[in-house]
C-alpha positions, 0 to 999 in steps of 0.5 A: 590769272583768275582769283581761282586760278591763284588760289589753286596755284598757291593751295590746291584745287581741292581747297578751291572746292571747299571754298566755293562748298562752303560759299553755297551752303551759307548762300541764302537768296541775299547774299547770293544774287549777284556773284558779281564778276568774279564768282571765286571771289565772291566765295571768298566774300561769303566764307570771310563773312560767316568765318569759315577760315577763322574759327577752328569748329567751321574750318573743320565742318568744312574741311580746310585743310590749309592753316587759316593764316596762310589763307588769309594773308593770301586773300590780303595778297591775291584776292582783290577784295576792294574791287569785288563787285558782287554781293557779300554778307551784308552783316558781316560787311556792316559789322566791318569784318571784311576790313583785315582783309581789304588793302 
């Protein structure tokens, strides 16, 4: 099963949507020129890197529907994010925000 096919299974499709929705609008010609070779994942990356699960005015900007704890105990769970071979934001990466979620 895919990253994508895991989160859908466990949300919806809708909420994969959003996820990859909110992953290109933060897209910015750095963080984005290699997806590596889970794209899914690397959306994941990006929207943990500007908060779009954490903080309740970008959840809402982007449309989550599902709690944000749920989502990321399921990133801790599902997601694999050590092995993410692509780029993330690099901000973010230094500012040691992707360790909660990093096995």
């Amino acid at each position: 099963m895919t990253t994508r096919e895991s989160f859908v299974h466990h949300f919806d499709e809708e909420e994969a949507c959003v996820v990859e929705a909110a992953a290109i609008e933060h897209s910015n010609g750095i963080n984005n020129i290699n997806k590596g070779s889970d794209e899914f994942r690397w959306a994941i990356s990006i929207c943990i890197g500007y908060e779009c699960f954490k903080l309740p005015e970008y959840r809402n900007a982007h449309g989550f529907n599902y709690d944000a704890e749920a989502i990321q105990a399921w990133i801790r769970m599902h997601c694999n994010l050590g092995n993410h071979d692509g780029d993330v934001d690099y901000l973010a990466l230094f500012c040691g925000t992707y360790q909660d979620y990093i096995q």
